[in-house]
N, C-alpha and C positions, 0 to 999 in steps of 0.2 A: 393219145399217141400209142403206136403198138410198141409191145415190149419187147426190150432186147433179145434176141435167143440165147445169147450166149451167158444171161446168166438163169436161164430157167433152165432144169436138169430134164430132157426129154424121156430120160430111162433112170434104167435101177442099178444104183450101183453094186458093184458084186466084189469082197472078197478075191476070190479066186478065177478072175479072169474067164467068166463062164461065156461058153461062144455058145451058139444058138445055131443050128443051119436051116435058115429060112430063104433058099432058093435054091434050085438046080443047077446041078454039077459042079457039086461039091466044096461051094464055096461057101467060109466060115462067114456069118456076118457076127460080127460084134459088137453089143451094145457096149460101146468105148468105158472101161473099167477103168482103175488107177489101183495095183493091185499093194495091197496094204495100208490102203489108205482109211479103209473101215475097217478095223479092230473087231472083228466079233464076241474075240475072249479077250478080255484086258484084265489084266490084274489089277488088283484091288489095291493098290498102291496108286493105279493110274487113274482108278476110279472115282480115289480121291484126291486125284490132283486135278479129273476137272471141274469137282467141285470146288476146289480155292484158286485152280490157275496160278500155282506157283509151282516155280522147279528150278534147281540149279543148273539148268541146261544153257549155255548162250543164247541172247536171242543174236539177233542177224548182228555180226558185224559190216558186214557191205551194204549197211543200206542207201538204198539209192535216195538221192538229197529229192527235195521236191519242187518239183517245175510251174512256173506261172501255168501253164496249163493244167496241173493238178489241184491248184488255188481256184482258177475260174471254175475247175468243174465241180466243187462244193462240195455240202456234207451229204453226203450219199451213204446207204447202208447196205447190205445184205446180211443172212441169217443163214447160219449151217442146217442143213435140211434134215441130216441121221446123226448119232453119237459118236463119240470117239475121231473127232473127225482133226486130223493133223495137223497144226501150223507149221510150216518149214521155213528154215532160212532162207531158204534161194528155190527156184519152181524145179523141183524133178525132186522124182521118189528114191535118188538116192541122198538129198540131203540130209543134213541132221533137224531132229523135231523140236521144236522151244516150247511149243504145249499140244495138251489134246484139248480139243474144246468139244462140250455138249453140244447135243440138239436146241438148236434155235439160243446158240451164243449168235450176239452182233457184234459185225463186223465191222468198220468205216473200210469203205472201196475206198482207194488209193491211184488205183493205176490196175493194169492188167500186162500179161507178156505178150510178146510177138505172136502171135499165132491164136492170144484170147483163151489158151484151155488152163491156166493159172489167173489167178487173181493178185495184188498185191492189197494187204487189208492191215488194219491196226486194233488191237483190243484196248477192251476198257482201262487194261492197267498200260496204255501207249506204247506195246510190243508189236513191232510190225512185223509182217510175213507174209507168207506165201501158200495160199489153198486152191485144190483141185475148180475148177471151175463146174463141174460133177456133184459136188459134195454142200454147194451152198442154191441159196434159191434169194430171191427179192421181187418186191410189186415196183418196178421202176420204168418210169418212162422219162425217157432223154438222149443227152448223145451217150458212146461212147464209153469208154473210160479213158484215160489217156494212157499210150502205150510207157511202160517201164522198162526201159532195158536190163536185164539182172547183167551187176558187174562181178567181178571174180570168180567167175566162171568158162566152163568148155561147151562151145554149144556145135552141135553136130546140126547140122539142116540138110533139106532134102525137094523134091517137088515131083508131083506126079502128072505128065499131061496126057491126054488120049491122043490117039493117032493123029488126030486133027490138031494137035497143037492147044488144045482146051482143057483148062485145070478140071483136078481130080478131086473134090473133097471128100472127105470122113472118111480115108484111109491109113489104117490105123499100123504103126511100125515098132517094132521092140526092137530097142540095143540093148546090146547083152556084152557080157565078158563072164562068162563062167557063171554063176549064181547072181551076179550082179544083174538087176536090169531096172530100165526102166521105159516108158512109153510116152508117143505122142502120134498124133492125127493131124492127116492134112488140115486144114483150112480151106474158105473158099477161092483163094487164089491158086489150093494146089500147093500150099508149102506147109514143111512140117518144120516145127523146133525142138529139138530135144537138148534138157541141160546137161552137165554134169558135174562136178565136183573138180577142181583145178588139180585137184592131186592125183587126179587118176589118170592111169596113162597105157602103152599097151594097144592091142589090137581088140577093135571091137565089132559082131557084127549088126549090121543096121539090116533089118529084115522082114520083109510084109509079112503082115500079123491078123488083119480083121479087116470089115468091111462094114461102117457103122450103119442104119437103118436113117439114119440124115445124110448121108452121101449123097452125091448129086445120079448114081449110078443106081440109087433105088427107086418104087417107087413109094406110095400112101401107105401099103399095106406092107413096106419090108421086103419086097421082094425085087430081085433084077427088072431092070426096065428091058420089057418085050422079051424075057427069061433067057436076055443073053450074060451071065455072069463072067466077069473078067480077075485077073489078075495082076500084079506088079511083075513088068519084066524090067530088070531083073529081080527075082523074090528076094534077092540077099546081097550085102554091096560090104565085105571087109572094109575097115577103115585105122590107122594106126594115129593115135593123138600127139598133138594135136590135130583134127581134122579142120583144111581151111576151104577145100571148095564145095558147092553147093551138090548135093548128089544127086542123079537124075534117075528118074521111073518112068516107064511107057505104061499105061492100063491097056492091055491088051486083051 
């Protein structure tokens, strides 16, 4: 059977958000980062805490109970592909971390988020959480994961369609609040999820950010299809929390 995409990592992930401009006029494409999510410098303190995976951090209090569907779909695994790679309590990079896990810790999949760019996985000491879908890799063929909804959270959503009314994938959106941010990508239907933290509150903006080289809007080689590159109108969509309706983008 062919393997899932969504947990094989098609690029590198970066640090620092590194755009690439691989097509004309002047659109950024971005191999979709998750930025902070790979530690390049970590203290030695954290170095050796992924060696024992131990920390006084909480791990998730919200976790989501498990559904006959996550029973049928079995013991499945994946394996963090680089070091220093984050478990979080709930999917978005402004959560709190309950560990760093090494290259090529295993993981038990669990479930995955709306949109598939999070994971939900448990470690061998039965800490469950939440990893970049970026950051892990597995040989699996089958269905699925079953979807997870994360509860005690804010989730802002959004959808891109082209003039024609046809979704937009691998467009990539930062919301922000001052230093705060954090990221997510269409999907193939055209919707985006992004989490956040129930505490947070305030105006924040949701705003095109990248253009991944898996978009439906590239082609093989990374570049615009027939070297027309587009963008989100509108590039930028305030929003004050909690935010309840779905926000809309044209690719134009």
């Amino acid at each position: 059977m062919k393997k899932q995409k969504w947990f094989v990592p098609t690029f590198i992930v970066s640090m620092l958000l590194g755009f690439s401009l691989a097509c004309s006029g002047g659109v950024t494409v971005l191999t979709p980062t998750i930025p902070g999510e790979v530690e390049t410098v970590v203290a030695s303190t954290l170095v050796a805490l992924t060696a024992s995976a131990k920390t006084s951090v909480p791990t998730n209090t919200n976790e989501p109970s498990a559904t006959p569907t996550e029973e049928a779909f079995g013991e499945v695994y994946v394996y963090t592909s680089v070091e220093n790679v984050n478990l979080r309590v709930q999917p978005g990079m402004l959560f709190q971390v309950s560990r760093v896990l090494a290259q090529n810790t295993k993981l038990r999949l669990l479930g995955q988020s709306p949109g598939g760019e999070w994971l939900y996985v448990r470690n061998d000491e039965s800490v469950s959480g939440w990893v970049n879908v970026n950051v892990v890799k597995a040989g699996y063929d089958g269905p699925p994961a079953p979807i997870v909804e994360p509860t005690g959270v804010i989730l802002i959503t959004g959808k891109v369609l082209d003039s024609q009314g046809l979704p937009v994938s691998g467009i990539g959106f930062a919301i922000t609040q001052g230093s705060r941010r954090t990221d997510a990508s269409t999907d193939e239907t055209g919707r985006f999820y992004a989490y956040l933290p129930s505490t947070m509150s305030g105006t924040w903006q949701v705003g095109y950010a990248s253009v991944s080289c898996t978009s439906n809007t590239m082609d093989s080689g990374c570049n615009c299809i027939n070297s027309i590159c587009g963008k989100a109108n509108p590039e930028s969509i305030s929003v004050t929390l909690p935010q309840k309706d779905v926000l809309n983008f044209v690719w134009e």
